[in-house]
Every structure is written in structure tokens, then in C-alpha cells.
N, C-alpha and C positions, 0 to 999 in steps of 0.2 A: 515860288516853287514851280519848277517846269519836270516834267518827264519827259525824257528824250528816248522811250520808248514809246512808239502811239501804240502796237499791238497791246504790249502790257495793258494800258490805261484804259483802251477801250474794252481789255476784256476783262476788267475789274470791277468791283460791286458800284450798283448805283447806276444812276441815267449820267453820263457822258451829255452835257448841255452845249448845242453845236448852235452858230451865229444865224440869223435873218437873213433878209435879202441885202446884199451889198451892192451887185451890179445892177441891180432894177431902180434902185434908189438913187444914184448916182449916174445912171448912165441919165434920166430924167432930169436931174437936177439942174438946175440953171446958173450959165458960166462956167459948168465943170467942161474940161476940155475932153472930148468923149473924142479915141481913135479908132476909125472905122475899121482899122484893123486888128487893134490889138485889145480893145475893149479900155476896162479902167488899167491894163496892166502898164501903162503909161505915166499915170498919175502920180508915180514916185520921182519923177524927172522934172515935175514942177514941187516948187517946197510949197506953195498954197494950197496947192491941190494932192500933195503929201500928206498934210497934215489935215487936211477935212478930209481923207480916207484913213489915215491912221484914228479921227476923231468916231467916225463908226465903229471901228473896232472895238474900242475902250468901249465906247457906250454898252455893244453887249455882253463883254468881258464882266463891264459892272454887275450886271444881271447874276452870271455865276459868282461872281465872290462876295457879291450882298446874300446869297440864296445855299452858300455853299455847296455850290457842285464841281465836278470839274468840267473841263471845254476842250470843243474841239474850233479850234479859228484857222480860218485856210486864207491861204495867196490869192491874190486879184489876177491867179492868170489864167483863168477861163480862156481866153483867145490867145495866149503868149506862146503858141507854136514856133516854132523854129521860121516856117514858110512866112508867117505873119508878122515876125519879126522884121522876118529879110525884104520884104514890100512896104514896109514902114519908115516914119522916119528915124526910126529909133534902131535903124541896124546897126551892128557892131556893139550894142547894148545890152548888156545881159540880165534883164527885165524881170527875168525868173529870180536870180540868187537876188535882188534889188528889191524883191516883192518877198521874199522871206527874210529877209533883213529888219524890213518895216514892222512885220508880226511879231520876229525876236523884240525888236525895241519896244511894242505894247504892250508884249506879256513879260516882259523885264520886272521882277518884283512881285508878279501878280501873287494874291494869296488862294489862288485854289491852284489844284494841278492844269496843264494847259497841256495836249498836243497842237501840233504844226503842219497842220494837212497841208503841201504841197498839188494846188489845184490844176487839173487837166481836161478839158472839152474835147466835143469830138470837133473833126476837120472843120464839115458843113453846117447847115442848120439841125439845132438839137430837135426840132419838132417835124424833119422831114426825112423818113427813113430811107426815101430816097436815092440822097445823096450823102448817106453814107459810106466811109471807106467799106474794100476788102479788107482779109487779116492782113496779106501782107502789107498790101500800100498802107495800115494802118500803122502796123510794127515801125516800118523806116519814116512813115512820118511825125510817130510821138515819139522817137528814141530820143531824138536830141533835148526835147523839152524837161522828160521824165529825170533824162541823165542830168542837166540843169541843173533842177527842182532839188535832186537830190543831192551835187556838189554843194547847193548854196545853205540845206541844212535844215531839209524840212523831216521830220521828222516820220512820216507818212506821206505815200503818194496817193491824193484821190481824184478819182475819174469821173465827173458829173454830167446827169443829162444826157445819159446814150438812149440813142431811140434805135442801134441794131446791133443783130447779137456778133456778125461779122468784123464790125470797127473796134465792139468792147474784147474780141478775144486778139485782135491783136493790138491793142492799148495793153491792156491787162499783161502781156507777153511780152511789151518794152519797158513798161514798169518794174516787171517782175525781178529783172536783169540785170535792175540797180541794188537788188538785196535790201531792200524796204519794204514795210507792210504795205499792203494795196486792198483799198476797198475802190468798188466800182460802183455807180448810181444808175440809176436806170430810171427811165421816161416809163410807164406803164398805162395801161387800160385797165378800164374795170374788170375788162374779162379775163387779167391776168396775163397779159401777151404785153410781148414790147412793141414797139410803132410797128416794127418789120414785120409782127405776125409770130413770130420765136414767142411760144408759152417760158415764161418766167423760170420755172423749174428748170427745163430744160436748158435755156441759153446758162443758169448756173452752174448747172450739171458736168455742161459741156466745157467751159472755162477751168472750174475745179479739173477735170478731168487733163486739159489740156497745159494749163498753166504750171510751170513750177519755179517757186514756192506759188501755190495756189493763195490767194488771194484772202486777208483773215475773214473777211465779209463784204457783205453786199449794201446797200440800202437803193431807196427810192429817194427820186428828188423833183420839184414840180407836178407834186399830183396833193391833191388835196387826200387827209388823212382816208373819208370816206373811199375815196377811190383804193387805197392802200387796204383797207379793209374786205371790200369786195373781191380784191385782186388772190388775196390770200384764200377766202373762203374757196374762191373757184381753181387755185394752185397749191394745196396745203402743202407740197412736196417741200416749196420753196422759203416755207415760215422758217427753218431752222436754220438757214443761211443770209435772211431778212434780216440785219443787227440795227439799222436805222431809216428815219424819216426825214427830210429837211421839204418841210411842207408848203404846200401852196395854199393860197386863203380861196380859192375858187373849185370847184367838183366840174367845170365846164372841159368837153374835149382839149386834149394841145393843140389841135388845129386853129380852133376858135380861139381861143387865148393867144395865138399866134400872130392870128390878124387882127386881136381887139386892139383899139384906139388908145384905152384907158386900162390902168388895170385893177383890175377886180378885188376889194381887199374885203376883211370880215370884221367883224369888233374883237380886237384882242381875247377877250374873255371869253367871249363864245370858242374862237381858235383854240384856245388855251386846253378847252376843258375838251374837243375833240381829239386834240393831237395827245392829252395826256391819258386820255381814254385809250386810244389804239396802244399807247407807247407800252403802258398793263398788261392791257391785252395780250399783244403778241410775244410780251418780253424784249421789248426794242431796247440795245444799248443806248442808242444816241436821236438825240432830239433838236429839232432844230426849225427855222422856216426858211421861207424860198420867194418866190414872185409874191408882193404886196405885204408884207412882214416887213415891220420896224421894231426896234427898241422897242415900243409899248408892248406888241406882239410877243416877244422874246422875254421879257420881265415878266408877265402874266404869266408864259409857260413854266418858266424857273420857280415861281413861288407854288404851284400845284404840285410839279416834280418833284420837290424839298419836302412836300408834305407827307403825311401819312398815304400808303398805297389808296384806301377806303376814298379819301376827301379825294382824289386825284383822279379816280373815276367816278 
């Protein structure tokens, strides 16, 4: 069973169970062919390296349909820009509809319900506000990807890892424009600000405000849940626009995780029982992890979330 509506599904009863880390895991992995440009969104262009990323997927898919929940599983195109494309060797390649192709064929059959996030990054580095776009130069350089994503049949557009409020309001405004739901993710600090300094509320605020069709929600992604916790206490404006988490196993700044060697991971069960903690908490639709999160990771969450609310926090 699939819903090829993601807003319906996300905004229906029950936690929405979203996937691990998939580019942390793989870009690490050895013999995977890793493009410096275009990330894994490459890896459907080799058939061995197709099917050890279609094999991730299934693995956390398993998670939701042993645990019965439903999922949220997105595209390997974190880096699959238009520009990155065309400085690759994979130009003329349409890597986008290629990379939701591959998710169709793993949730083919599946027995829980499944949306189809069609994945989008920002231009630069996610951990350097930087070198973040403006709106505009953000708009004409996600158009083409967003419009992609969406010919090829994802059923939702989502926007992971913005560290400024700048690049997300004109992502969010090339997105919009294809007439698909749009959630956006966001890099955050504990004090509730995004990399740029933009307080949380506000950079949402402004987007709602600016976007049309506004965007159905927001989440956070690469921040561990504690940091997500603190963020809210210190921005409560922002809880009711807050619908998910795709968590990180470390509470260390993004700078530091930036330049760390190795990455930081937690014991499943401990993870498990913090992110399903917050997820109560705030009333998060959709649950997930991020940098250091495998399979283990993602099955330990599934079987807390399945549970009764009481056992789960």
C-alpha cells in the first residue's frame, strides 16, 4: 500500500516512521563509488552500487512494516542540483526522477503506508551559514531540481539541513511552485536560532508568511533530540509548526561534527528512548535519525513508537 498524498499521511494519526542515515553510511563505506559532486545520487547508474542503496532502504522500511507504522523514505539527492549535475559526470542524466524510481521499486508491495519525500540540500555546506544562497539566487538555483523531483513522482518535496533562513525562503518558493507538499529541515542550536542567527520562530514565520502554498511543516535534522528540546523551550512560538525530528546521535555543536574524523554514534536504545521521549513530548509527527543512525538505530525507535505512549517515554 502507498499514499500518494504525503500531506494526507503526515497529517494523520500516529508517528510517521522516517529512515536513518543513508549518506553518512554510504558515503563511508568502502568501494562505494562516492561523487564528489553529486553525493550517493549517482549510485543508481551503477547496478551494484544500486542495489546496496536500494538494500538500505528495505532494511528500514523493514523496521516500519515489522512495527506497523507508516514511513516517510526519501531520494539520495541531497547534492542532485541541477549545477551538480551539469559539472559531473553524469550530465544529460536525470538522476532526480532515477533516484525516485529506485524508492518506488522498494516500496512496491510494501505493507504499511509509505510517502516519497523527494530530497533537496542547500547549494553550500550545510554546517556553514556562510555560504549560504540569497532567496533569489536560491529560487533559480533549486527550480530545476524541485521541478525534477517532482516530474519523476515524488510524492512530497523535502528540504534538508538548511543552516539560513535566506536559501530556505527561496527553496521553499521553488518548491512551492511545483504544487506538492513542502516540508523544510533545519540545522538548529540549542538556543533556538539557525546557524545564521535567524531565531527559529521567526525564520518560520517569515516563510509561512511569504510562501504560497506555505509549506505543511517544518522539522529539524542533525541535531540530536536534546538539542531539539532545548531549542523549543527557548522558541515555544515554533512548537506548533515543529512536525518532526530526523535525529542525530551526538548533542556536540555542527561545527565540531563538521570537522570530526569519525562519527559520533549512541547505543541504539539509549537513542531510541530519547528521540521517542521528545517525539511525546512535543507531538512530533515523524521520527527518524540522521548522522551515526543505522538499521539498529531505526528498529529500536520503531518498536518504542508502536508502543503504548506511557512505555515510549
Amino acid at each position: 500500500m502507498r499514499s500518494g498524498d504525503g500531506a494526507q499521511l503526515l497529517d494523520g494519526p500516529g508517528v510517521v516512521l522516517a529512515e536513518g542515515s543513508v549518506y553518512e553510511r554510504l558515503r563511508r563505506h568502502a568501494g562505494v563509488p562516492f561523487d564528489p559532486d553529486v553525493g550517493l545520487a549517482a549510485l543508481v547508474r551503477d547496478a551494484e552500487a544500486r542495489e546496496l542503496l536500494a538494500g538500505v532502504h528495505r532494511g528500514y522500511l523493514r523496521s516500519g512494516e515489522t512495527y506497523g507504522l507508516p514511513m516517510l523514505l526519501q531520494t539520495d539527492t541531497w547534492r542532485a542540483s541541477a549545477d551538480r549535475i551539469g559539472r559531473s559526470p553524469w550530465r544529460g542524466f536525470d538522476l532526480n526522477a532515477e533516484n525516485v524510481a529506485l524508492i518506488r521499486e522498494v516500496v512496491d508491495g510494501a505493507r504499511v503506508p509509505v510517502v516519497v519525500g523527494g530530497m533537496l540540500g542547500p547549494a553550500g555546506d550545510a554546517y556553514d551559514a556562510g555560504v549560504a544562497l540569497a532567496e533569489e539566487e536560491a529560487l533559480q538555483h533549486h527550480a530545476p531540481q524541485a521541478e525534477a523531483l517532482a516530474a519523476g513522482g515524488a510524492d512530497l518535496l523535502f528540504a534538508a539541513t538548511l543552516p539560513a533562513q535566506s536559501e530556505a525562503l527561496g527553496l521553499a518558493r521553488a518548491m512551492a511552485a511545483c504544487r506538492l507538499p513542502v516540508v523544510l529541515s533545519f540545522v538548529v542550536r540549542r538556543t533556538g536560532v539557525l546557524l545564521d542567527g535567524t531565531p527559529l520562530d521567526v525564520a518560520i514565520a517569515t516563510i509561512d508568511d511569504r510562501v504560497d502554498p506555505a509549506p505543511v511543516g517544518y522539522m529539524l535534522n542533525c541535531v540530536d533530540p536534546r538539542v531539539l528540546a532545548s531549542a523549543l523551550a527557548v522558541r515555544p512560538a515554533a512548537t506548533g509548526r515543529i512536525m518532526g525530528l530526523q535525529a542525530n546521535t551526538s548533542a556536540r555543536e555542527p561545527e565540531e561534527l563538521d570537522d570530526a574524523a569519525e562519527l559520533e554514534t549512541a547505543e541504539p536504545e539509549l537513542f531510541a528512548r530519547e528521540l521517542a521521549a521528545v517525539t511525546r513530548t512535543f507531538g512530533l509527527r515523524v521520527a527518524g535519525g540522521c548522522c551515526g543512525t543505522g538499521a539498529e538505530h531505526i528498529d529500536a525507535l520503531a518498536r518504542l513508537l508502536a508502543a503504548a505512549p506511557a512505555a515510549a517515554a
